[in-house]
VMD Tcl script that builds the backbone (N, CA, C; Angstrom):
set m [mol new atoms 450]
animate dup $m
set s [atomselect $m all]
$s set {name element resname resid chain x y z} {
  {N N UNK 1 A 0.825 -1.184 0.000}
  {CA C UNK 1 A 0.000 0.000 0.000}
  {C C UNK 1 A 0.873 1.252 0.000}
  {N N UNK 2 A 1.715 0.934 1.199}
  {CA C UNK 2 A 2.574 2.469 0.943}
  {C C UNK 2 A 3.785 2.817 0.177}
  {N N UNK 3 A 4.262 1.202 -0.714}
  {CA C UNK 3 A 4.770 1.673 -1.480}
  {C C UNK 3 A 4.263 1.890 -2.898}
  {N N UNK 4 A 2.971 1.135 -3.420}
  {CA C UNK 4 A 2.042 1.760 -4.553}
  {C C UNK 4 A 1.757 3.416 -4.046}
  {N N UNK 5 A 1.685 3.974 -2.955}
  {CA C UNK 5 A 1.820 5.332 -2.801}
  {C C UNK 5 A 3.060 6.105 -3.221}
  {N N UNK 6 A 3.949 5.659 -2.521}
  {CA C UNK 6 A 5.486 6.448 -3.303}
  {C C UNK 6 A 5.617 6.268 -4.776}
  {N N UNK 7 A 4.853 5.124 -5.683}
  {CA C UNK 7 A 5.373 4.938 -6.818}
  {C C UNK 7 A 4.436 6.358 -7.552}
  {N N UNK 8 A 2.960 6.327 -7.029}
  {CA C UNK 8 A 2.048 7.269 -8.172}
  {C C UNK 8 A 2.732 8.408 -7.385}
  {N N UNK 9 A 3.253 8.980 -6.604}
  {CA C UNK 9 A 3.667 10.311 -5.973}
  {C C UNK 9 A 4.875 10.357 -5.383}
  {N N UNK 10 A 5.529 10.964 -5.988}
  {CA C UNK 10 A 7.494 10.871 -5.533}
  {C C UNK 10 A 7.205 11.654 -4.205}
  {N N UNK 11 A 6.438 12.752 -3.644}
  {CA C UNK 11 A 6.243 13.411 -2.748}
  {C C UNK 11 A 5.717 12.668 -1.444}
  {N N UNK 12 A 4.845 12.141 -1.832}
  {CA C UNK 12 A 4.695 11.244 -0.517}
  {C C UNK 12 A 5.256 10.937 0.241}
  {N N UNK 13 A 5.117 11.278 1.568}
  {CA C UNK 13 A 5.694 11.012 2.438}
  {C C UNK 13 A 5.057 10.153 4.209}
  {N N UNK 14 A 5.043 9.099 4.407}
  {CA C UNK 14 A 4.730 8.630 5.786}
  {C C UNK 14 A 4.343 9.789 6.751}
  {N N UNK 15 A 3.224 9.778 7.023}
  {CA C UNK 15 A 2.784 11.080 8.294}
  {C C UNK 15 A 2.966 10.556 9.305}
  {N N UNK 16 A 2.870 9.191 9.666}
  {CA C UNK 16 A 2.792 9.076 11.332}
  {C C UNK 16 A 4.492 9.300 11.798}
  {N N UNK 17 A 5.660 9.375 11.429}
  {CA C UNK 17 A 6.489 9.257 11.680}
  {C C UNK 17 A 7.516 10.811 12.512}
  {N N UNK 18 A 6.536 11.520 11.078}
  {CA C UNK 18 A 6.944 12.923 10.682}
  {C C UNK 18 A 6.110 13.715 12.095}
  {N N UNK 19 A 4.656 13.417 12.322}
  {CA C UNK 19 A 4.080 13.567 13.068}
  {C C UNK 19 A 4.578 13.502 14.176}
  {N N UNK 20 A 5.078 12.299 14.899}
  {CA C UNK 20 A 5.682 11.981 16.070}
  {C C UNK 20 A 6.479 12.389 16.195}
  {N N UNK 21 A 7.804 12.977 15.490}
  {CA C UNK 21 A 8.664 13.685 15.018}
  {C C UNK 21 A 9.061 15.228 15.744}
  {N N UNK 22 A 8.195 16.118 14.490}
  {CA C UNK 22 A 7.700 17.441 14.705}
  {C C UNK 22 A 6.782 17.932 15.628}
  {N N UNK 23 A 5.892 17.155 15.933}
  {CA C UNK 23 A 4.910 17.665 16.634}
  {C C UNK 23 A 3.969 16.914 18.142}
  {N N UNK 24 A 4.189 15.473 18.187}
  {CA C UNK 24 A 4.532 14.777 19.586}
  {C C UNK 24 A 5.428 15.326 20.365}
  {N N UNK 25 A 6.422 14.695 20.130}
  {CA C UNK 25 A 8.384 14.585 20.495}
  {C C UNK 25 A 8.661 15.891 20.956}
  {N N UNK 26 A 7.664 17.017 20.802}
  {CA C UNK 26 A 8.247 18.504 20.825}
  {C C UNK 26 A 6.859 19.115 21.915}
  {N N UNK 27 A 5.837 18.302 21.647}
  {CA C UNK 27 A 4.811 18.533 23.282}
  {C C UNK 27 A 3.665 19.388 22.449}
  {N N UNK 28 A 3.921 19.331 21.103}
  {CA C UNK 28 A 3.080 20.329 20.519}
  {C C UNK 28 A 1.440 19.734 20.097}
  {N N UNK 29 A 1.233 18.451 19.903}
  {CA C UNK 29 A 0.148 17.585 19.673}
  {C C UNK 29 A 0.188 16.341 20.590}
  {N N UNK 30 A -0.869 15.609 20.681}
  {CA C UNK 30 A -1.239 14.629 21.512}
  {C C UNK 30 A -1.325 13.414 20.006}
  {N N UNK 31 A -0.849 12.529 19.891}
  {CA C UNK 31 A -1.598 11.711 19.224}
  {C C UNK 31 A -1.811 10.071 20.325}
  {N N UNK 32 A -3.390 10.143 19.656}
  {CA C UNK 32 A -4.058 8.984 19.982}
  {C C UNK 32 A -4.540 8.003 19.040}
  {N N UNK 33 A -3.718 6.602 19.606}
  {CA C UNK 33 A -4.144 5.710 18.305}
  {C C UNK 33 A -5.022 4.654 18.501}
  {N N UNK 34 A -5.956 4.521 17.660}
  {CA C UNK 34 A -7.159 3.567 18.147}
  {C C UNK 34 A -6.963 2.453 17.067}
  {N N UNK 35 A -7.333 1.162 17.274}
  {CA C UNK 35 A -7.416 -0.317 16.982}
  {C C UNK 35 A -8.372 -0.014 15.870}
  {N N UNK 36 A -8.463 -0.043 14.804}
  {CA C UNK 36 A -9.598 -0.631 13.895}
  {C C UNK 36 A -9.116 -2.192 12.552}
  {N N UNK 37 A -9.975 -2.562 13.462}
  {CA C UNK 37 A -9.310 -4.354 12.075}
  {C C UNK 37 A -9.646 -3.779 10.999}
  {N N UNK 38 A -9.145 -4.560 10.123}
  {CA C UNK 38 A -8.958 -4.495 8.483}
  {C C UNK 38 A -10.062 -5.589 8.223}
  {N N UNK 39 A -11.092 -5.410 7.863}
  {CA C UNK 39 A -11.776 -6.531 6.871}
  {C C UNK 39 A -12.034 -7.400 7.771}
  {N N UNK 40 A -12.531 -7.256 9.273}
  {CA C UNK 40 A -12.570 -7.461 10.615}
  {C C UNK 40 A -12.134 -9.113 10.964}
  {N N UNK 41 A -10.418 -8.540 10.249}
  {CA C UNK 41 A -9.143 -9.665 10.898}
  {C C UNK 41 A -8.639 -8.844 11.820}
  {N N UNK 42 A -9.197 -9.153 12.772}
  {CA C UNK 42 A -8.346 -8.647 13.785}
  {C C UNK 42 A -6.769 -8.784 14.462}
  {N N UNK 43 A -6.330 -10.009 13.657}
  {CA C UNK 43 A -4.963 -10.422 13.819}
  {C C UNK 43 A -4.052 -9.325 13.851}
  {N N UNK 44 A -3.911 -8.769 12.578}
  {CA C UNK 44 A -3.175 -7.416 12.464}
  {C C UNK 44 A -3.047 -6.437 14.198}
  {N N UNK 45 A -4.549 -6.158 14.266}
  {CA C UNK 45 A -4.084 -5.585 15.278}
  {C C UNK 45 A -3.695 -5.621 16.596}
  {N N UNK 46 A -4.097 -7.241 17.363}
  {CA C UNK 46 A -3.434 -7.962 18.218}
  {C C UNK 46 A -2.082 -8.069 17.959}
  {N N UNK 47 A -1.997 -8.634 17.098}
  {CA C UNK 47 A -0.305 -8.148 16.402}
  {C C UNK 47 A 0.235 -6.890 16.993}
  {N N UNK 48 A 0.112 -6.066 16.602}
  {CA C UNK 48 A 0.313 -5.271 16.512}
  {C C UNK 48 A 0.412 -4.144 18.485}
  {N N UNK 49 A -0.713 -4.653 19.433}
  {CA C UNK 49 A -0.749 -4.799 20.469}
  {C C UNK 49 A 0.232 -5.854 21.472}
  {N N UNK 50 A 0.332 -6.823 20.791}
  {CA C UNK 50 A 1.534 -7.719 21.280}
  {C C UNK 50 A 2.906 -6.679 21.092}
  {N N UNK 51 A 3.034 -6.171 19.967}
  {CA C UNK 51 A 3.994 -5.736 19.933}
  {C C UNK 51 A 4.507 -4.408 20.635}
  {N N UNK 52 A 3.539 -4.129 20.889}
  {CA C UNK 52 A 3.497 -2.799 22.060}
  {C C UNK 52 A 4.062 -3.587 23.418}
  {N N UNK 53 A 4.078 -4.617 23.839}
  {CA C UNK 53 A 4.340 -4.900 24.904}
  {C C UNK 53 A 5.944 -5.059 24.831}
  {N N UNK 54 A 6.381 -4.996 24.293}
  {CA C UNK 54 A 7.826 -4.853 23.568}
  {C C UNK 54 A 8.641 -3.980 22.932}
  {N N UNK 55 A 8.024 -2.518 23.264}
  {CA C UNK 55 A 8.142 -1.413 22.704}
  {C C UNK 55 A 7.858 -1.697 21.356}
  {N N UNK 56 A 7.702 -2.063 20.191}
  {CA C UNK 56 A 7.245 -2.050 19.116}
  {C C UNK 56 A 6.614 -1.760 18.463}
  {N N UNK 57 A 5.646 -0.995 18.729}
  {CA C UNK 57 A 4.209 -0.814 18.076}
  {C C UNK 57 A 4.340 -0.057 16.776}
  {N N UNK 58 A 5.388 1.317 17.100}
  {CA C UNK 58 A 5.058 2.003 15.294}
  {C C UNK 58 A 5.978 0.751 14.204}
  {N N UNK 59 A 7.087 0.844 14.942}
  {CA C UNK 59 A 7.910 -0.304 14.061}
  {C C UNK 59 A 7.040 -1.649 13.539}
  {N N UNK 60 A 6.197 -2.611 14.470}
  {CA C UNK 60 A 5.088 -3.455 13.803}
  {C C UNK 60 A 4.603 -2.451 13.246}
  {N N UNK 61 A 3.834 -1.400 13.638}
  {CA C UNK 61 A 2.045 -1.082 12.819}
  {C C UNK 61 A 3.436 -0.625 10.837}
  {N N UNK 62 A 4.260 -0.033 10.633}
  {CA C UNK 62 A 4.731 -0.022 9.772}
  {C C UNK 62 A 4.756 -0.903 8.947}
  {N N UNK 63 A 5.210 -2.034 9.160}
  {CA C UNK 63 A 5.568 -3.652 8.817}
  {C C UNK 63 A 3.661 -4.299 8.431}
  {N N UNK 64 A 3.372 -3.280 9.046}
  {CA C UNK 64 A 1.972 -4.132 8.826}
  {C C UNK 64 A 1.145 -2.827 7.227}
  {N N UNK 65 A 1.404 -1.699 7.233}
  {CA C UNK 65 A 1.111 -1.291 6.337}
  {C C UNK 65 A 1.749 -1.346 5.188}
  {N N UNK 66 A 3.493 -1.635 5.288}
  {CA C UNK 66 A 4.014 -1.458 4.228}
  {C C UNK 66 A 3.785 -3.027 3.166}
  {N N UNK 67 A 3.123 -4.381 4.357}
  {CA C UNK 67 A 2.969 -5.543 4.250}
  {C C UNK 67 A 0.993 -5.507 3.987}
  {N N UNK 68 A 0.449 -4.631 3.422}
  {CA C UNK 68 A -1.044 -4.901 3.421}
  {C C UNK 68 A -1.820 -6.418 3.025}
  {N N UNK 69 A -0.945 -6.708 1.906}
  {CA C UNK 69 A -1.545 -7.997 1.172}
  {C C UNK 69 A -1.166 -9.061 2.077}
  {N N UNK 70 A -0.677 -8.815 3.040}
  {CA C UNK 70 A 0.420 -10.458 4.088}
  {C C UNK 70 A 0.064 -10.052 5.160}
  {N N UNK 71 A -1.205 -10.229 5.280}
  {CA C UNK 71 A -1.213 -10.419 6.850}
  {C C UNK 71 A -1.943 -11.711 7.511}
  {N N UNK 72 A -1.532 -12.646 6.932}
  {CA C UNK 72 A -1.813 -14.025 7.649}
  {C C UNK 72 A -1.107 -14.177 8.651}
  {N N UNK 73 A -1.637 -14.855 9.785}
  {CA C UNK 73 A -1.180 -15.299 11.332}
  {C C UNK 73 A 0.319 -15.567 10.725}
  {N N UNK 74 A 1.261 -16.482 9.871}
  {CA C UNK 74 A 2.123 -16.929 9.537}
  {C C UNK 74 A 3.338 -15.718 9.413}
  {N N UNK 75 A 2.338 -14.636 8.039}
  {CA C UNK 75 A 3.176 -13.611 8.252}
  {C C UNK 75 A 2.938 -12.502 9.499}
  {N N UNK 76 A 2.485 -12.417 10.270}
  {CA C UNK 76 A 2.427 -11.318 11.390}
  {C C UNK 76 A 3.757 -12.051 12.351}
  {N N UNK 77 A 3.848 -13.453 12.947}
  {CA C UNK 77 A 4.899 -13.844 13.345}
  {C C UNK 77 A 6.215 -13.210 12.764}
  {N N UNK 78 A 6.457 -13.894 11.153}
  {CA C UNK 78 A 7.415 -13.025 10.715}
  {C C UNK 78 A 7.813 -11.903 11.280}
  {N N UNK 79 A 7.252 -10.932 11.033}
  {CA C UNK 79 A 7.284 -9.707 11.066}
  {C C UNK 79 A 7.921 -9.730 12.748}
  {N N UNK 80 A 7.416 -10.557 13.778}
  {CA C UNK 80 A 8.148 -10.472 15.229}
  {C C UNK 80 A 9.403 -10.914 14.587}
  {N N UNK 81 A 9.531 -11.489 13.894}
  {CA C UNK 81 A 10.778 -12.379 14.133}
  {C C UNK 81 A 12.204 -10.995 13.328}
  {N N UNK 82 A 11.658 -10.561 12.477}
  {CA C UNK 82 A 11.663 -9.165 11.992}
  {C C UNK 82 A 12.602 -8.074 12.572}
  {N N UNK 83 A 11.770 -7.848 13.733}
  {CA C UNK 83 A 11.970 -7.081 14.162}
  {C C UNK 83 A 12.347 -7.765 15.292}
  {N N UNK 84 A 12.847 -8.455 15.889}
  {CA C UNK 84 A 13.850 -9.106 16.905}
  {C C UNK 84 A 13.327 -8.938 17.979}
  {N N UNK 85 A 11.553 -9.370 17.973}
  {CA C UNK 85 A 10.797 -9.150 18.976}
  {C C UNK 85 A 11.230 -10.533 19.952}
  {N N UNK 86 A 11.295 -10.510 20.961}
  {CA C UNK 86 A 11.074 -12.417 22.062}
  {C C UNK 86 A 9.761 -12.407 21.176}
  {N N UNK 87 A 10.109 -13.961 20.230}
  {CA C UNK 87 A 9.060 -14.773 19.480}
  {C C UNK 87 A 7.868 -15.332 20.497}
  {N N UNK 88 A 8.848 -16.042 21.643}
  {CA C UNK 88 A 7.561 -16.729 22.385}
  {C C UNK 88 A 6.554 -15.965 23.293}
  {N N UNK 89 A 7.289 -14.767 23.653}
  {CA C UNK 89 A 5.996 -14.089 24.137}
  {C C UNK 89 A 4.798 -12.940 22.793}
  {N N UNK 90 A 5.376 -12.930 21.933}
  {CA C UNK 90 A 4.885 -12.332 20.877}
  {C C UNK 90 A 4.113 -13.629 20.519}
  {N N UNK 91 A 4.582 -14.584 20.084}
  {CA C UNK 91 A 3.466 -15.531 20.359}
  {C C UNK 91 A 2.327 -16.325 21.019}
  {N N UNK 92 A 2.674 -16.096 22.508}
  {CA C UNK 92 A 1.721 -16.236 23.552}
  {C C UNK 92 A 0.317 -15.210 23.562}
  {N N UNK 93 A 1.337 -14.044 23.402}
  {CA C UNK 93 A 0.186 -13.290 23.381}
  {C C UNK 93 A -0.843 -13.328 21.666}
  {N N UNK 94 A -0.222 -13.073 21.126}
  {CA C UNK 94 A -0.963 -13.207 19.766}
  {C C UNK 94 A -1.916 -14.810 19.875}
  {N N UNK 95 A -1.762 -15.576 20.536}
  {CA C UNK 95 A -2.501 -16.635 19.974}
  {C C UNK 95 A -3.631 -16.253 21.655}
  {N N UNK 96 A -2.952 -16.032 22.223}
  {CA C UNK 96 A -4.029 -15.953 23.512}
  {C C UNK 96 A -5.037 -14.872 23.147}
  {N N UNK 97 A -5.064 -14.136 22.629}
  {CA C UNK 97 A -6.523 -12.987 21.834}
  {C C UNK 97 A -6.665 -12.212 23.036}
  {N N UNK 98 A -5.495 -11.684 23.828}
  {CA C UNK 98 A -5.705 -11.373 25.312}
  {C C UNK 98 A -5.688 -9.832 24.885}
  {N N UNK 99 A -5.759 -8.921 23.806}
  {CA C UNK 99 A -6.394 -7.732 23.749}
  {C C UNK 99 A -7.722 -8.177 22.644}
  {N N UNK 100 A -8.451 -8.881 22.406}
  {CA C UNK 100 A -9.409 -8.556 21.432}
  {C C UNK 100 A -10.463 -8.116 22.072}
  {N N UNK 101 A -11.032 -7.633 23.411}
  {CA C UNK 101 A -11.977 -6.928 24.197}
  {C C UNK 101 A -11.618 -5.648 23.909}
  {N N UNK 102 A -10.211 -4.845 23.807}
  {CA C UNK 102 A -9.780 -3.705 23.695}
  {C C UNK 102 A -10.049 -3.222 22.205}
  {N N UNK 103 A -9.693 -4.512 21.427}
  {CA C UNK 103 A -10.024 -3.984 20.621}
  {C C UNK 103 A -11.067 -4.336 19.327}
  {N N UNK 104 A -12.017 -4.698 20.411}
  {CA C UNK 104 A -13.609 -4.756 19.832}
  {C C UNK 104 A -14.019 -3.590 20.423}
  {N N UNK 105 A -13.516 -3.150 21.462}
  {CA C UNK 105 A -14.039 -1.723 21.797}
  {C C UNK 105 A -13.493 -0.478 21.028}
  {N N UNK 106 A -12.267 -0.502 20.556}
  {CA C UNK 106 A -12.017 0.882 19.580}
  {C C UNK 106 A -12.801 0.222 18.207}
  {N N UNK 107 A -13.110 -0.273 17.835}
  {CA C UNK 107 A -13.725 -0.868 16.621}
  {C C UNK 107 A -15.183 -0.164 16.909}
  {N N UNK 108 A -15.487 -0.804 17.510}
  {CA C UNK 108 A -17.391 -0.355 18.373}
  {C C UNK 108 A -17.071 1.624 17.983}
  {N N UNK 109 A -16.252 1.969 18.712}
  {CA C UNK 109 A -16.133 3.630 19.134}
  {C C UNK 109 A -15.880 4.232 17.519}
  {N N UNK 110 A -15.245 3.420 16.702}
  {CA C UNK 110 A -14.744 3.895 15.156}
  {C C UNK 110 A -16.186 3.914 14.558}
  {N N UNK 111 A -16.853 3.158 14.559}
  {CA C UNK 111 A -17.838 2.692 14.038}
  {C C UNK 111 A -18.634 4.294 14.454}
  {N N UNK 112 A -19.148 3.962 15.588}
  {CA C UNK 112 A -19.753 5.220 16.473}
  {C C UNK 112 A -19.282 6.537 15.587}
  {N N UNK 113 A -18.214 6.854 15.151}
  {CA C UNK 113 A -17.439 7.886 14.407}
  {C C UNK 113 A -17.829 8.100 12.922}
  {N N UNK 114 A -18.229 6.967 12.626}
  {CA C UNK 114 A -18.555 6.455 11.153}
  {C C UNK 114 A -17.216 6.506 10.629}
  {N N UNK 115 A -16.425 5.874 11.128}
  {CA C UNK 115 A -14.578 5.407 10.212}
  {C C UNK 115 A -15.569 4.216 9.225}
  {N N UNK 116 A -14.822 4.142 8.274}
  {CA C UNK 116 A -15.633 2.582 7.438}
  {C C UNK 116 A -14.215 2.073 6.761}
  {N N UNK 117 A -12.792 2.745 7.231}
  {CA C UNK 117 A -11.466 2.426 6.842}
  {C C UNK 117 A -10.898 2.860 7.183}
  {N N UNK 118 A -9.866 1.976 7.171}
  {CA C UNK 118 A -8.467 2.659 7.329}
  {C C UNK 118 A -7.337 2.936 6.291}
  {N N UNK 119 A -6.747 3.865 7.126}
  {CA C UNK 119 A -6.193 4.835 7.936}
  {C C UNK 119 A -7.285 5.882 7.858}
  {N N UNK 120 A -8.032 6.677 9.166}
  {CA C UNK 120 A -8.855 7.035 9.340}
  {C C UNK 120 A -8.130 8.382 10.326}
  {N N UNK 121 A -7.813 9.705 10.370}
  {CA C UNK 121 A -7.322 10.562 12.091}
  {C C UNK 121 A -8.319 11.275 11.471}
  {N N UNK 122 A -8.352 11.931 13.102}
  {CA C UNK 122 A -9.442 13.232 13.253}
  {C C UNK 122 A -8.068 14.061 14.431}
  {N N UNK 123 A -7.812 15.445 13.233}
  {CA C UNK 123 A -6.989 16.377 14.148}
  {C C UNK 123 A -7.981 17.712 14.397}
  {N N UNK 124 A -7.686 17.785 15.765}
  {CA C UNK 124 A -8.449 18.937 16.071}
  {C C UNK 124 A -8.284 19.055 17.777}
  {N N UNK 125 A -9.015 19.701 18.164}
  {CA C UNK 125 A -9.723 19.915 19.391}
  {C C UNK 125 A -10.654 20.132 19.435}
  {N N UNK 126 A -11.459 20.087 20.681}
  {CA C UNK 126 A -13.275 20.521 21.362}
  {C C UNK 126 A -13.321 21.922 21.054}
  {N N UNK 127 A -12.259 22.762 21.398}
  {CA C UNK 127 A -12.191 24.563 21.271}
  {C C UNK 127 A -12.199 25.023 19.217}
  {N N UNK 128 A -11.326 23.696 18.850}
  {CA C UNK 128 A -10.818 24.447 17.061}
  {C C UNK 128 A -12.308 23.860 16.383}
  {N N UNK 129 A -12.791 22.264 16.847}
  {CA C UNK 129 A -12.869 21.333 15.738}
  {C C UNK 129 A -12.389 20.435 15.661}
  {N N UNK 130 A -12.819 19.507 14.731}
  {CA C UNK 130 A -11.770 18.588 13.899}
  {C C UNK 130 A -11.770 18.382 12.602}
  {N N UNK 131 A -11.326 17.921 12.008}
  {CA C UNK 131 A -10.708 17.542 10.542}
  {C C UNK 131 A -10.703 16.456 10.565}
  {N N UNK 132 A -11.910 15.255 9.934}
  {CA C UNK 132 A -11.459 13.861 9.304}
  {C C UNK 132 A -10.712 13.466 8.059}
  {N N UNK 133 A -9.756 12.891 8.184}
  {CA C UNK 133 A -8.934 12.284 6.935}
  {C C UNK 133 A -8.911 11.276 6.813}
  {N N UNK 134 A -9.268 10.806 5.472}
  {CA C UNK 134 A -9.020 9.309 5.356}
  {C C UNK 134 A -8.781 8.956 4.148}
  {N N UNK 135 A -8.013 7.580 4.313}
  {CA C UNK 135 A -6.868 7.455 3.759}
  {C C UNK 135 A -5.492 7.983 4.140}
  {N N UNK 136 A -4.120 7.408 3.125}
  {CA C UNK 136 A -2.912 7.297 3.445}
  {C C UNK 136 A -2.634 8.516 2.639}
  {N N UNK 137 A -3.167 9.660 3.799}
  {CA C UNK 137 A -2.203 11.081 2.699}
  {C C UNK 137 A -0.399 11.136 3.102}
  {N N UNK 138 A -0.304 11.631 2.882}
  {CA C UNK 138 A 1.234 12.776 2.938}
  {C C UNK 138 A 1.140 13.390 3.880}
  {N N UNK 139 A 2.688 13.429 4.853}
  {CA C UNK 139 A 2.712 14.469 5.800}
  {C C UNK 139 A 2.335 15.492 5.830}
  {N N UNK 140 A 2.365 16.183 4.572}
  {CA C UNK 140 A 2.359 17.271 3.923}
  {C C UNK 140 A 0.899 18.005 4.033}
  {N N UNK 141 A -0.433 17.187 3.436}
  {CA C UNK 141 A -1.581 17.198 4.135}
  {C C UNK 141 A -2.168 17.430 5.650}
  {N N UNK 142 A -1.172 16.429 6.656}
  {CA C UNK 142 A -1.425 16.882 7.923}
  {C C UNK 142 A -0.555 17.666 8.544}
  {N N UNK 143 A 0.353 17.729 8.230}
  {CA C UNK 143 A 1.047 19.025 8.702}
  {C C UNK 143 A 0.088 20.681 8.143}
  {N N UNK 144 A -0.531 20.637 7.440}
  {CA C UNK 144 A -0.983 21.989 7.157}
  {C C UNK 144 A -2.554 21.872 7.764}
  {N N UNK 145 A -3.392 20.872 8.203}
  {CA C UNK 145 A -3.971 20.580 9.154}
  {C C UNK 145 A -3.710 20.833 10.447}
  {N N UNK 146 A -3.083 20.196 10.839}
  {CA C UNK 146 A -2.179 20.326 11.936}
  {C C UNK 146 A -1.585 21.814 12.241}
  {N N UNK 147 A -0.993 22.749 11.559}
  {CA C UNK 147 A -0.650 23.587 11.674}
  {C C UNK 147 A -2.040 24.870 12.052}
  {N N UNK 148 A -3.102 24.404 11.307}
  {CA C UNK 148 A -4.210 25.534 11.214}
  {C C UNK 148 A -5.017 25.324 12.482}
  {N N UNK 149 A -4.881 24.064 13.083}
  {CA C UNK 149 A -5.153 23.803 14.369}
  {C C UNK 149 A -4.667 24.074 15.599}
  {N N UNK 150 A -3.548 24.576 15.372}
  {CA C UNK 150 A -2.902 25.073 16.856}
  {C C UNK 150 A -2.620 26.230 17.574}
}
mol reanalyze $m
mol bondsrecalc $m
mol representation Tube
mol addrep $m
């Protein structure tokens, strides 16, 4: 997915990175990231929650977008193995489904939002607003979002 993005647009650029970057890392935005399954496989994002327990999470959730078409149980392991996650607790947890309550509940709350895909943010505040985007834009997009918001 995100590299059929770099191919139609040399400009493109990864926002969550740039985001965390410029405007987390520096105290200037809050970002909050919510669980929504893909095509309601939730594997991906247990995955992806396992891997938080391991500091991992942008490094998986990356591996998992730049990997859209591969996300069978087989390849999500990979991807621990990848990234030099401990396999057996990345595996314990992934097969134990010990976040899928968490995240049947950001799913439920997306829904509530009317998300119907992903990649889905809403930047704003209660005082500005917000701004829904969806889809895999360019930093470039939320940075000038982002900017008119603060």
């Amino acid at each position: 997915m995100i590299s059929s993005l770099k191919q139609t647009d040399p400009n493109w650029e990864a926002p969550i990175p740039k985001i965390i970057e410029e405007y987390v890392n520096t105290g200037k935005v809050k970002l909050i990231f919510r669980q929504y399954p893909v095509h309601l496989n939730k594997y991906p994002a247990l995955a992806a929650k396992c891997a938080q327990e391991q500091n991992k999470f942008w490094e998986y959730h990356k591996n998992l977008f730049e990997n859209y078409d591969s996300l069978t149980v087989t390849d999500l392991k990979k991807y621990a193995v990848d990234l030099n996650l401990n396999v057996n607790q990345f595996n314990d947890c992934l097969e134990s489904r010990k976040y899928e309550e968490s995240i049947q509940n950001d799913s439920n709350d997306g829904q509530g939002l009317g998300i119907t895909g992903t990649p889905t943010f809403f930047i704003g505040s209660e005082e500005k607003g917000y701004e829904k985007i969806e889809g895999a834009e360019s930093f470039s997009t939320f940075k000038q979002i982002i900017e008119s918001k603060l």
